[in-house]
Jmol script that loads the backbone (N, CA, C; Angstrom):
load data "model"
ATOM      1  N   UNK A   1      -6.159  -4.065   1.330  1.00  0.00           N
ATOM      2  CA  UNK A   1      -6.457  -5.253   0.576  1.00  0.00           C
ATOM      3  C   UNK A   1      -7.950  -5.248   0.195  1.00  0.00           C
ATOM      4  N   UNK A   2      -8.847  -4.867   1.157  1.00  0.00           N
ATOM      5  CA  UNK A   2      -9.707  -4.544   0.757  1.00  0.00           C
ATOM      6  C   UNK A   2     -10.334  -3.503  -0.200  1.00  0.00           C
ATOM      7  N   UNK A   3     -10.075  -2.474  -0.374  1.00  0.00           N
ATOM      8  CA  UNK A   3     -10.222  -1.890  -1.115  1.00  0.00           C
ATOM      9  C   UNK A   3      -9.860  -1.896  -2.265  1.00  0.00           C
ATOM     10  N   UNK A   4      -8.654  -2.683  -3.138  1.00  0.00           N
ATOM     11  CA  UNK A   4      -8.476  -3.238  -4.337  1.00  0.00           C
ATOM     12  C   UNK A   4      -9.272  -4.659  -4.766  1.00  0.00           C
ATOM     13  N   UNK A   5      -9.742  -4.783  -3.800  1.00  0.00           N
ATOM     14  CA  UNK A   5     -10.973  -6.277  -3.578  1.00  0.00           C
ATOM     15  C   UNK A   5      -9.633  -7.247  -4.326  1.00  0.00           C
ATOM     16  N   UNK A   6      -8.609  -7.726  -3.244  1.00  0.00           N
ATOM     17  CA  UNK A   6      -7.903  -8.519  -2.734  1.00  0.00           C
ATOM     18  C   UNK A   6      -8.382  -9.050  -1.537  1.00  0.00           C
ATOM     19  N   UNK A   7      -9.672  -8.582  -0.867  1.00  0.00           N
ATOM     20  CA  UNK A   7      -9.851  -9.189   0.173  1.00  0.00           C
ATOM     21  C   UNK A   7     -11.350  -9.326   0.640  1.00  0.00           C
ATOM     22  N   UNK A   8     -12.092  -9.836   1.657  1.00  0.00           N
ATOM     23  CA  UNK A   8     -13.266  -9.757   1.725  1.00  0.00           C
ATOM     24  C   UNK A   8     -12.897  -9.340   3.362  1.00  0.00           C
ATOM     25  N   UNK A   9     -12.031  -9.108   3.812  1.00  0.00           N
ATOM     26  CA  UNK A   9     -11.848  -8.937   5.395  1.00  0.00           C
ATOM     27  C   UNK A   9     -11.978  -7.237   5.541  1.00  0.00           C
ATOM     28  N   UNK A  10     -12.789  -6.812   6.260  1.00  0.00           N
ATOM     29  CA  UNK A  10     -12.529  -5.582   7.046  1.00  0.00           C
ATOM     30  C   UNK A  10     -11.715  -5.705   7.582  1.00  0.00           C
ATOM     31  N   UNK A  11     -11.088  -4.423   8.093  1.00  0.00           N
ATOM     32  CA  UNK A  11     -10.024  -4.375   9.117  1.00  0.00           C
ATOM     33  C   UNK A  11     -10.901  -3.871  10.293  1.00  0.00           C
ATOM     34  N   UNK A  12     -10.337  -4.525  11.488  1.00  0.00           N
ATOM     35  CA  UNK A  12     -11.253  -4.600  12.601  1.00  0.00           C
ATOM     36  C   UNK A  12     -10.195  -3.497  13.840  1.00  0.00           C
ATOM     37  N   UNK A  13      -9.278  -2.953  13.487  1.00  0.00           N
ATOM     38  CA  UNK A  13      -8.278  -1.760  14.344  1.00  0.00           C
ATOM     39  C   UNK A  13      -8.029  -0.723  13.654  1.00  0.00           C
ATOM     40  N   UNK A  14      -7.770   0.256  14.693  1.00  0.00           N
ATOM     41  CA  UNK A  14      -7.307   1.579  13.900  1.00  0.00           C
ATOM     42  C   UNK A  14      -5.526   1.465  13.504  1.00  0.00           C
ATOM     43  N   UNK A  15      -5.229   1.567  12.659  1.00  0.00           N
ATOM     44  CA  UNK A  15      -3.590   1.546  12.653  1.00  0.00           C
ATOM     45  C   UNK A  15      -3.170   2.705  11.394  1.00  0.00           C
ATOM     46  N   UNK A  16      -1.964   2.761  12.380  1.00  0.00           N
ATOM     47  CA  UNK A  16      -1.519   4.205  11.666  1.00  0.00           C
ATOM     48  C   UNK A  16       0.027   4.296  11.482  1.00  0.00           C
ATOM     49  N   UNK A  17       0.427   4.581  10.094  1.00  0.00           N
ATOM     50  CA  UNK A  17       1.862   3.874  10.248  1.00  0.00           C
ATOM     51  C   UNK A  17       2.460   5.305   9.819  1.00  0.00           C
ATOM     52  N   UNK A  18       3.921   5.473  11.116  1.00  0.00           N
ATOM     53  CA  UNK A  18       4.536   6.884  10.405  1.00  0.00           C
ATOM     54  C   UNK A  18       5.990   6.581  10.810  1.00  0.00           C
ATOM     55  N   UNK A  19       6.816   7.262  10.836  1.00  0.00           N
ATOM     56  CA  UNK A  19       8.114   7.520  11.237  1.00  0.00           C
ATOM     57  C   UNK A  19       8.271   7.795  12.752  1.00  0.00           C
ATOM     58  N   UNK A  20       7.517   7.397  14.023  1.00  0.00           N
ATOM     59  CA  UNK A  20       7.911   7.772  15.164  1.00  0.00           C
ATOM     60  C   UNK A  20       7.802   6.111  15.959  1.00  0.00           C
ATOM     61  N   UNK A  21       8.274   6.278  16.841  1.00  0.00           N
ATOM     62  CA  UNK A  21       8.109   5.208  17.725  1.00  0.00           C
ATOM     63  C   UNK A  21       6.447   4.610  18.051  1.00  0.00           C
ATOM     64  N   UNK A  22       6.471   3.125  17.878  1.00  0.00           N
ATOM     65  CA  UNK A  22       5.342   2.543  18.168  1.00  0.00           C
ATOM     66  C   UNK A  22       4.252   2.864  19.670  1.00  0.00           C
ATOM     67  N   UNK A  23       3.526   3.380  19.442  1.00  0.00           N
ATOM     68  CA  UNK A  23       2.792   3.029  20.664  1.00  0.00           C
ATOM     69  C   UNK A  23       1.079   3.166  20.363  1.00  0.00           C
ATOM     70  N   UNK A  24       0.029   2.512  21.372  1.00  0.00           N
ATOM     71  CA  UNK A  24      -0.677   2.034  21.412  1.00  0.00           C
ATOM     72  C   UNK A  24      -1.741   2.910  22.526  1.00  0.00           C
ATOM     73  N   UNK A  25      -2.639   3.411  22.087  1.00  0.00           N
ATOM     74  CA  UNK A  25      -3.361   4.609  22.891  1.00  0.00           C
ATOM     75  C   UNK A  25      -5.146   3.578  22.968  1.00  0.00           C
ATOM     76  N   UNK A  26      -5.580   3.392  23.904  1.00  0.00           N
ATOM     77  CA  UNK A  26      -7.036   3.365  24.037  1.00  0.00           C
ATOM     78  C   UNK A  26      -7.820   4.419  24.809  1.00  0.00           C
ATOM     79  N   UNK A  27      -8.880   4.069  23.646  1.00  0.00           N
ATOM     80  CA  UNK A  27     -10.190   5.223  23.231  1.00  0.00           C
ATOM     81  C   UNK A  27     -11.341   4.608  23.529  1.00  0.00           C
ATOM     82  N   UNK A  28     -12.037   4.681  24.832  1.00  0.00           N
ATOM     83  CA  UNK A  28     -13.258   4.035  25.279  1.00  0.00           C
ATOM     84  C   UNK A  28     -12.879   2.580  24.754  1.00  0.00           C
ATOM     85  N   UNK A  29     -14.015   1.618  23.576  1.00  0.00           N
ATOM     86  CA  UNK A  29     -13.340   0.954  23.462  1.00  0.00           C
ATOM     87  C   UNK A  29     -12.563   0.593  22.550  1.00  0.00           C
ATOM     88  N   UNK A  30     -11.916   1.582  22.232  1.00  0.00           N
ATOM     89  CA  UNK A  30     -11.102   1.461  20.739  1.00  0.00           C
ATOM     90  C   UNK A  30      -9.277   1.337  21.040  1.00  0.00           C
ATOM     91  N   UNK A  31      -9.034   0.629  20.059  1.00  0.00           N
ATOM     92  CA  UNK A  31      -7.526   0.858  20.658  1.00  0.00           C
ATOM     93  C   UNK A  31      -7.124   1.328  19.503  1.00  0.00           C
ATOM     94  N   UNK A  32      -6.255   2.106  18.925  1.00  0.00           N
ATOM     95  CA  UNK A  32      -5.618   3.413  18.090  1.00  0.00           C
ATOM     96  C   UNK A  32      -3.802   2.836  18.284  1.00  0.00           C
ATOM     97  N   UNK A  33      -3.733   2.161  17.430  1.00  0.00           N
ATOM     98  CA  UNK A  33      -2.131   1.631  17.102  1.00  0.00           C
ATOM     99  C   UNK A  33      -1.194   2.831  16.506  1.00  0.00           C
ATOM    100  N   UNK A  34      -0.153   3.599  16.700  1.00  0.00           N
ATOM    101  CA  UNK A  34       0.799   4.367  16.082  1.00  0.00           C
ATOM    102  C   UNK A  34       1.944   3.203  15.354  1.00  0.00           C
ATOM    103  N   UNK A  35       1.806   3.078  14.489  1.00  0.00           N
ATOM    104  CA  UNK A  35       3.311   1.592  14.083  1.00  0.00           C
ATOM    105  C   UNK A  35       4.305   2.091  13.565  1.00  0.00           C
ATOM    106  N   UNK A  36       5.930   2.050  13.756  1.00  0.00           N
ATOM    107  CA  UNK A  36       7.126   2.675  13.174  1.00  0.00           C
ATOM    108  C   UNK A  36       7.186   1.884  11.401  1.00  0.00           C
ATOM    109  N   UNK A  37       7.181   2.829  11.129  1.00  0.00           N
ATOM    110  CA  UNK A  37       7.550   2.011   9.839  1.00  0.00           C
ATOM    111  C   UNK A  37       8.727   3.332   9.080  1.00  0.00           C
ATOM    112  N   UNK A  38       9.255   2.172   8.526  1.00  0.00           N
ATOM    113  CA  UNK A  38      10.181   3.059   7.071  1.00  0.00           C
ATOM    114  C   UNK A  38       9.486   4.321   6.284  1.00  0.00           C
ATOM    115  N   UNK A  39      10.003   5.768   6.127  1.00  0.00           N
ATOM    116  CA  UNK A  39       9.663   6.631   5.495  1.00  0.00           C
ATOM    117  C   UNK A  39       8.914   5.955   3.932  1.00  0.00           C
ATOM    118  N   UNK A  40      10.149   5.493   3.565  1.00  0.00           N
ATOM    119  CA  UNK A  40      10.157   5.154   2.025  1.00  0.00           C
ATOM    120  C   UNK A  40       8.566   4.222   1.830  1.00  0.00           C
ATOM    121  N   UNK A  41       8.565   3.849   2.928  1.00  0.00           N
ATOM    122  CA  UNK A  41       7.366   2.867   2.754  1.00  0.00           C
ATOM    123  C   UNK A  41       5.774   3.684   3.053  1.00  0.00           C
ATOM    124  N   UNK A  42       6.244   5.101   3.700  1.00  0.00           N
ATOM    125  CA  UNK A  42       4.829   5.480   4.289  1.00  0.00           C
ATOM    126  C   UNK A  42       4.483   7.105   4.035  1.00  0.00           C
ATOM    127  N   UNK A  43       5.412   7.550   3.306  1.00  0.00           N
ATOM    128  CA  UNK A  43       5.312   9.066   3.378  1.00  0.00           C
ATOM    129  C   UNK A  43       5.484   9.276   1.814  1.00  0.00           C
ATOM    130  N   UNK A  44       3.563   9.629   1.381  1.00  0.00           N
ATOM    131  CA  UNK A  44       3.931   9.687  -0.090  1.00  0.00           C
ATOM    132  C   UNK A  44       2.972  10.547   0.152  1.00  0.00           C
ATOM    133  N   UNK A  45       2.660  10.975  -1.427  1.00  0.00           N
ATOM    134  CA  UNK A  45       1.914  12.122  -2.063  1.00  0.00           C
ATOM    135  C   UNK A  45       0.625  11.966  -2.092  1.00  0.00           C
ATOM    136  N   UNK A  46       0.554  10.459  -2.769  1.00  0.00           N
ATOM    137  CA  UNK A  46      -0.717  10.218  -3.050  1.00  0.00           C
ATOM    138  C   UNK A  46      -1.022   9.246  -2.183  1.00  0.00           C
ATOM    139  N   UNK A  47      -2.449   9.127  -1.865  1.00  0.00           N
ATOM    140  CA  UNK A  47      -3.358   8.115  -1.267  1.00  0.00           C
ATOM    141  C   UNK A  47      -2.918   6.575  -2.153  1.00  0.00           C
ATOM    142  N   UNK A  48      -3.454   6.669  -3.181  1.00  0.00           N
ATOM    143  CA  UNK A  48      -3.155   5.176  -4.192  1.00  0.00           C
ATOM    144  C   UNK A  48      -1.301   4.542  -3.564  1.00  0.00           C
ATOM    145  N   UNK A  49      -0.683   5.619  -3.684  1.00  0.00           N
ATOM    146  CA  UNK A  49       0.429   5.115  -3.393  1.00  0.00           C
ATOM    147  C   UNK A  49       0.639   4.062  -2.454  1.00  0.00           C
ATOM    148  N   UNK A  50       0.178   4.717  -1.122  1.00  0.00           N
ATOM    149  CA  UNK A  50       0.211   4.230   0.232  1.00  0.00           C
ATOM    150  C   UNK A  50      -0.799   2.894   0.178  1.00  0.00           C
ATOM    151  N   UNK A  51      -1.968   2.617  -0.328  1.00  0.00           N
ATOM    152  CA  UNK A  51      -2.500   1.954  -0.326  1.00  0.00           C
ATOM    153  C   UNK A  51      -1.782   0.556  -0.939  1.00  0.00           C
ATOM    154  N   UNK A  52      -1.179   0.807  -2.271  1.00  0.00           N
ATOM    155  CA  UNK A  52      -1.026  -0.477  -2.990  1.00  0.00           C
ATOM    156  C   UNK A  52       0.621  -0.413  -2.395  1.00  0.00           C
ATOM    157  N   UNK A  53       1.510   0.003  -1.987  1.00  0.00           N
ATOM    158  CA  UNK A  53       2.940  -0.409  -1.128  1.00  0.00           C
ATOM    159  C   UNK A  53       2.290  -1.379  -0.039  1.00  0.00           C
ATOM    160  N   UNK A  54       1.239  -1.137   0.619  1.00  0.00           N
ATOM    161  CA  UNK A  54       1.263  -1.767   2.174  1.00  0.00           C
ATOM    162  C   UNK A  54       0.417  -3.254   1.198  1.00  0.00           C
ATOM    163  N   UNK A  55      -0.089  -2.649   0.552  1.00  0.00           N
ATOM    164  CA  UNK A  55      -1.020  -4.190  -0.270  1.00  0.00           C
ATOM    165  C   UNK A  55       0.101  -5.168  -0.278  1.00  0.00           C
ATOM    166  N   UNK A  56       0.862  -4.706  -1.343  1.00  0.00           N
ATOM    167  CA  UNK A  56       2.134  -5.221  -1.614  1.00  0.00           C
ATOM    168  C   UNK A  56       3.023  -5.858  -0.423  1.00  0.00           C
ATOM    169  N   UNK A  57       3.326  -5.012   0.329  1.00  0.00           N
ATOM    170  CA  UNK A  57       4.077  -5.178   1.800  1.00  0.00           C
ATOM    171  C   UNK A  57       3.307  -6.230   2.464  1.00  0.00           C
ATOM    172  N   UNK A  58       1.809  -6.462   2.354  1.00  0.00           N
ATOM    173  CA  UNK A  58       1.389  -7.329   3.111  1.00  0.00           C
ATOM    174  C   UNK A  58       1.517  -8.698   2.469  1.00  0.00           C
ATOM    175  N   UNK A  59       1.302  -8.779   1.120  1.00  0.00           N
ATOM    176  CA  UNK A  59       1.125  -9.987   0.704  1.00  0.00           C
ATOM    177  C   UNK A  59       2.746 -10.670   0.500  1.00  0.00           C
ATOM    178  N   UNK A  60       3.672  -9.612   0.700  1.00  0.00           N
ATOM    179  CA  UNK A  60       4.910 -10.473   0.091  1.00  0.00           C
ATOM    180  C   UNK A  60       5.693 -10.868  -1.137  1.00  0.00           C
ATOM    181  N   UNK A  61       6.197 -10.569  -2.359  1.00  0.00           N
ATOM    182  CA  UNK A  61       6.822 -11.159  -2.837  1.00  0.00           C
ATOM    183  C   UNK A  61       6.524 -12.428  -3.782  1.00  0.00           C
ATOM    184  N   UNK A  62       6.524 -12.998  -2.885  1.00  0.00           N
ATOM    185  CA  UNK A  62       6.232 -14.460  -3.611  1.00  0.00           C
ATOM    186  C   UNK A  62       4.792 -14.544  -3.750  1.00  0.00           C
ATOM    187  N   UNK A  63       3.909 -13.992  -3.458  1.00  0.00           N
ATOM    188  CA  UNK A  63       2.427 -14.071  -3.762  1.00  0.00           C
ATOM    189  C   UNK A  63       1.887 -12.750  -4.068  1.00  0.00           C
ATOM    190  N   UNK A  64       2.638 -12.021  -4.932  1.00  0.00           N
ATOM    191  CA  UNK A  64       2.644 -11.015  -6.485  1.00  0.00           C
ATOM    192  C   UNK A  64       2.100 -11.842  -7.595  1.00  0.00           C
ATOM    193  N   UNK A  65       0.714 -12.349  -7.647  1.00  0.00           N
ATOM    194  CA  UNK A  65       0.181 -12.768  -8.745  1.00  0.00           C
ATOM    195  C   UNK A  65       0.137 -12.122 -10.385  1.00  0.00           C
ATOM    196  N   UNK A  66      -0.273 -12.547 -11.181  1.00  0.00           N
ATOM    197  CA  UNK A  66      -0.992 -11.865 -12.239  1.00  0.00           C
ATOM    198  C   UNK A  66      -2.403 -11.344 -11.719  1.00  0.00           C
ATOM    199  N   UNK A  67      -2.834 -11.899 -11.091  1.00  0.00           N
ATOM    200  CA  UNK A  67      -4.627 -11.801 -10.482  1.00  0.00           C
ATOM    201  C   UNK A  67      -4.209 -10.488  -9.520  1.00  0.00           C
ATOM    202  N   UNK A  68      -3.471 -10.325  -9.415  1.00  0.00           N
ATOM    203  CA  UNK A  68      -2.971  -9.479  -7.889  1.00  0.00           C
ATOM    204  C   UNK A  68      -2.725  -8.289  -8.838  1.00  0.00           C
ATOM    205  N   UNK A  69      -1.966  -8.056  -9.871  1.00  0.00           N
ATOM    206  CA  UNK A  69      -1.764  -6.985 -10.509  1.00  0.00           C
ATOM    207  C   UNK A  69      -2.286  -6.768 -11.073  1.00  0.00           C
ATOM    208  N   UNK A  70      -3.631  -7.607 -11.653  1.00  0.00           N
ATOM    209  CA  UNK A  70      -4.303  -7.192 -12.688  1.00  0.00           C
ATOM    210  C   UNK A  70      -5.329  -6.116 -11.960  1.00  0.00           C
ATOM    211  N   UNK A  71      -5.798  -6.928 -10.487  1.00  0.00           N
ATOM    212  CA  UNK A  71      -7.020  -6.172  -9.981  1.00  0.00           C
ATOM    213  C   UNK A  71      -6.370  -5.161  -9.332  1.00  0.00           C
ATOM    214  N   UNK A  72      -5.170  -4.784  -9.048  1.00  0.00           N
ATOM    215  CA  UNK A  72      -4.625  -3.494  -8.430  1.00  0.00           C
ATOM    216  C   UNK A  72      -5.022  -2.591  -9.934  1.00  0.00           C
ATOM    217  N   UNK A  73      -4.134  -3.260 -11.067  1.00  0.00           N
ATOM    218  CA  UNK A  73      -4.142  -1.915 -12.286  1.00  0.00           C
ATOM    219  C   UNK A  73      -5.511  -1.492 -12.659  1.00  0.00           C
ATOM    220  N   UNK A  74      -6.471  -2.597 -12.155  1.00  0.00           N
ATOM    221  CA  UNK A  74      -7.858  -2.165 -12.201  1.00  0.00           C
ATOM    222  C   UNK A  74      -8.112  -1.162 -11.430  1.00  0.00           C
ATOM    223  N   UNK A  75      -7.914  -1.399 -10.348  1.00  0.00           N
ATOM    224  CA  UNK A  75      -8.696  -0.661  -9.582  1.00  0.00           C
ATOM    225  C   UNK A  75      -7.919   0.762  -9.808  1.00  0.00           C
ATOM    226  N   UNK A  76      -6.753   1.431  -9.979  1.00  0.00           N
ATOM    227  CA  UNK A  76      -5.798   2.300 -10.632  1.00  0.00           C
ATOM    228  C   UNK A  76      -6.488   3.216 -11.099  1.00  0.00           C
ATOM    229  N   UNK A  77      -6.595   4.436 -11.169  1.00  0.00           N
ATOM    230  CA  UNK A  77      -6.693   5.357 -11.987  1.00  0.00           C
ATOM    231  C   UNK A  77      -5.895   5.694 -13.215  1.00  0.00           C
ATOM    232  N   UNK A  78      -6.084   5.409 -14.236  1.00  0.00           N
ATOM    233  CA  UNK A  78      -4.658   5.386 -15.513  1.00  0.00           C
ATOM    234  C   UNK A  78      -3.828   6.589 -15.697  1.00  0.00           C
ATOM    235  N   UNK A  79      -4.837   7.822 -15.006  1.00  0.00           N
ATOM    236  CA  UNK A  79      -3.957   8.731 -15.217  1.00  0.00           C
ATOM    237  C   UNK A  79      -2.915   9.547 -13.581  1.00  0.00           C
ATOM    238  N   UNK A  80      -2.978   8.378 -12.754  1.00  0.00           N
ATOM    239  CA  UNK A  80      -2.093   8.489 -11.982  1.00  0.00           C
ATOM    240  C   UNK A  80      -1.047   7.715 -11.585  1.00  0.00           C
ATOM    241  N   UNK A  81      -0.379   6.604 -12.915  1.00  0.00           N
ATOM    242  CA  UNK A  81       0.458   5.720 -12.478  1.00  0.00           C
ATOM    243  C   UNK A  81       1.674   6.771 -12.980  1.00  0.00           C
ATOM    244  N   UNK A  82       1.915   7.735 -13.766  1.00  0.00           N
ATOM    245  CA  UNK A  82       3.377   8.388 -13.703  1.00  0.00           C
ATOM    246  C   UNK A  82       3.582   8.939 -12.228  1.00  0.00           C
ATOM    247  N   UNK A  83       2.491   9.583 -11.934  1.00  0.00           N
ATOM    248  CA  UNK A  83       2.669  10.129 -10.498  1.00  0.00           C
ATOM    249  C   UNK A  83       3.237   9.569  -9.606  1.00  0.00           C
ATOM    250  N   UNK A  84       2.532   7.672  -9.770  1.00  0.00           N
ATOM    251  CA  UNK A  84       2.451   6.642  -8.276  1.00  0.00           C
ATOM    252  C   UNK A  84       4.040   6.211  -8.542  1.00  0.00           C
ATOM    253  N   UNK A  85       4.324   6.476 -10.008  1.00  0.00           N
ATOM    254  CA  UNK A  85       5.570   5.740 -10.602  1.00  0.00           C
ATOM    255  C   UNK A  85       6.817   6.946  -9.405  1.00  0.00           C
ATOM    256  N   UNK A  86       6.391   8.143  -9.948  1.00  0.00           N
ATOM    257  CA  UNK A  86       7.684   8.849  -9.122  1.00  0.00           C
ATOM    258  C   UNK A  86       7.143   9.058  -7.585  1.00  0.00           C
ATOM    259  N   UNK A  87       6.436   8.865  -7.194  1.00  0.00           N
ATOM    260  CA  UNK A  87       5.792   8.827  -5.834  1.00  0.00           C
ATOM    261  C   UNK A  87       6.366   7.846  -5.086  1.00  0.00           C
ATOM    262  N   UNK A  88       6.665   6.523  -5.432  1.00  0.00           N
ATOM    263  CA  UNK A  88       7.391   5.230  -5.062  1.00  0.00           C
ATOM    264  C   UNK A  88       8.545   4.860  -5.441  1.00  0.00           C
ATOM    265  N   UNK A  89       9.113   5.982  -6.421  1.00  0.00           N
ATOM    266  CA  UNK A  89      10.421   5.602  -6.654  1.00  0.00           C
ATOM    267  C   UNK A  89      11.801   4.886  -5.444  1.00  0.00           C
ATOM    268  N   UNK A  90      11.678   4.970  -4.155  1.00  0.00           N
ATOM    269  CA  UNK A  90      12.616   5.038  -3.139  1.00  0.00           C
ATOM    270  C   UNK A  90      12.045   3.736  -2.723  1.00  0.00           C
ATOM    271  N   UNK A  91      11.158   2.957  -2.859  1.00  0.00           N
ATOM    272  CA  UNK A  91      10.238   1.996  -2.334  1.00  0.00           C
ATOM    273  C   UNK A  91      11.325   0.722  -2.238  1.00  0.00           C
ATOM    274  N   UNK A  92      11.206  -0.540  -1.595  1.00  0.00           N
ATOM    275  CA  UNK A  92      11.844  -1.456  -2.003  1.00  0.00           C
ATOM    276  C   UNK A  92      11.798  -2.559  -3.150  1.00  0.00           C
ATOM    277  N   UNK A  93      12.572  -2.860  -3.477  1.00  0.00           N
ATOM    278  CA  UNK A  93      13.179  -3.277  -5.581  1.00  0.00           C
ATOM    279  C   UNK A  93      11.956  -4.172  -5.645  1.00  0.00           C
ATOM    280  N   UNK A  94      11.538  -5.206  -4.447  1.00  0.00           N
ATOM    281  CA  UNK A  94      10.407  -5.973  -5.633  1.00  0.00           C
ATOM    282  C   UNK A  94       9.260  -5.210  -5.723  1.00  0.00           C
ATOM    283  N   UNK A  95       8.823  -4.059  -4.687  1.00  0.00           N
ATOM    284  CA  UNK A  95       7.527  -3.495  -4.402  1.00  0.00           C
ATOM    285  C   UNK A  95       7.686  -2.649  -5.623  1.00  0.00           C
ATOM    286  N   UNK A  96       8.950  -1.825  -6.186  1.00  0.00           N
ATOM    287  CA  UNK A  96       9.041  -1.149  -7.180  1.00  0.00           C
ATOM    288  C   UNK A  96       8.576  -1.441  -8.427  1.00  0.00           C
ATOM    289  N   UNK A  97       9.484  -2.846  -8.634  1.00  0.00           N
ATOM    290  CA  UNK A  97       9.027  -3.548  -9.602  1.00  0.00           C
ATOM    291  C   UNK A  97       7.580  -4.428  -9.547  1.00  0.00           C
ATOM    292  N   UNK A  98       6.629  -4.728  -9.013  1.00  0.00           N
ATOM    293  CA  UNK A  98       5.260  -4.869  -9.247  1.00  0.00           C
ATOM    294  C   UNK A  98       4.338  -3.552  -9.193  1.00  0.00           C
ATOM    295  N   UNK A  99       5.305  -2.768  -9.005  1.00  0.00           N
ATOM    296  CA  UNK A  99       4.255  -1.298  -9.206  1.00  0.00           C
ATOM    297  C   UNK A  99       4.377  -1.002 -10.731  1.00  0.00           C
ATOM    298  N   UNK A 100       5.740  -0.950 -10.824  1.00  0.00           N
ATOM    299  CA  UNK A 100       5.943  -0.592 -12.426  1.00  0.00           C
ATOM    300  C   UNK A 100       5.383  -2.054 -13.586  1.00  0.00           C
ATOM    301  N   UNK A 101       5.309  -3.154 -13.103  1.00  0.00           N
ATOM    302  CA  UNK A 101       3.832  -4.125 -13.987  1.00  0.00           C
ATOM    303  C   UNK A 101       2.480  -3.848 -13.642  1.00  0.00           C
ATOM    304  N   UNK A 102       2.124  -3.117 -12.442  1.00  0.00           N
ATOM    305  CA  UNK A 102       0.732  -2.473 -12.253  1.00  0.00           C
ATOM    306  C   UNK A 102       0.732  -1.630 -13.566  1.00  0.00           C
ATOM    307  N   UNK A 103       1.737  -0.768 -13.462  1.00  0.00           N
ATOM    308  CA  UNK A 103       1.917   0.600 -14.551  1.00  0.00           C
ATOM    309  C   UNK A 103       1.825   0.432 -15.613  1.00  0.00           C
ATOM    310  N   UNK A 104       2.733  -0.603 -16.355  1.00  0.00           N
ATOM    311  CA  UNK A 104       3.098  -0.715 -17.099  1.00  0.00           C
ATOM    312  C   UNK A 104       1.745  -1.208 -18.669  1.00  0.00           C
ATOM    313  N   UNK A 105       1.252  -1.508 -17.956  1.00  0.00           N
ATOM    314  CA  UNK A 105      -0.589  -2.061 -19.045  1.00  0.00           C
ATOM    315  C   UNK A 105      -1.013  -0.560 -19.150  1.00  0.00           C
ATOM    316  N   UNK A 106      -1.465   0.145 -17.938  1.00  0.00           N
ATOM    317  CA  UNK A 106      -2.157   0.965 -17.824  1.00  0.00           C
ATOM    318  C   UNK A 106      -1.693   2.731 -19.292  1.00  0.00           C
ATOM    319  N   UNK A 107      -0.706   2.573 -19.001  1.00  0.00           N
ATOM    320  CA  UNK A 107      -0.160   3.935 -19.825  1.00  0.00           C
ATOM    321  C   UNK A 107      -0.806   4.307 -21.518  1.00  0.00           C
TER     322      UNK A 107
END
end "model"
wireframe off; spacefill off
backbone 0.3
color backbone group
């Protein structure tokens, strides 16, 4: 969220989301989160990908703005939304569909 400046919050943990069972490792004083999540949601090609699914994933649905897509397609590289387009194809239908109105200006 931050990094599409959706947000002014750092993230204050390490978290790391893959396909194995959750668990939770501390590092002096760091704690290092492993989180299970859905393939479809976490195993892509590109960096941008992963970034704007969990954006998406975090905010929900119902708070998919215009302001929200505008500053994602901003922040976008234009010549990587065919990529992000087949990169997320498997994603879930609303995350799909606000990727493809991210996309869809940019082309």
């Amino acid at each position: 969220m931050n990094l599409l400046g959706l947000s002014t919050q750092v993230p204050g943990r390490l978290l790391y989301l893959f396909d194995g069972p959750s668990k939770a490792f501390k590092v002096m004083d760091y704690t290092i989160e492993f989180k299970n999540t859905a393939l479809k949601e976490s195993g892509f090609k590109h960096r941008e990908s992963g970034i704007i699914v969990q954006a998406l994933k975090t905010l929900g649905p119902d708070r998919i703005t215009d302001f929200v897509k505008e500053s994602m397609r901003n922040w976008l590289d234009s010549s990587l939304c065919s990529a992000i387009l087949k990169d997320t194809r498997v994603v879930t239908g609303w995350i799909n569909q606000a990727i493809h109105d991210i996309c869809r200006e940019k082309k």
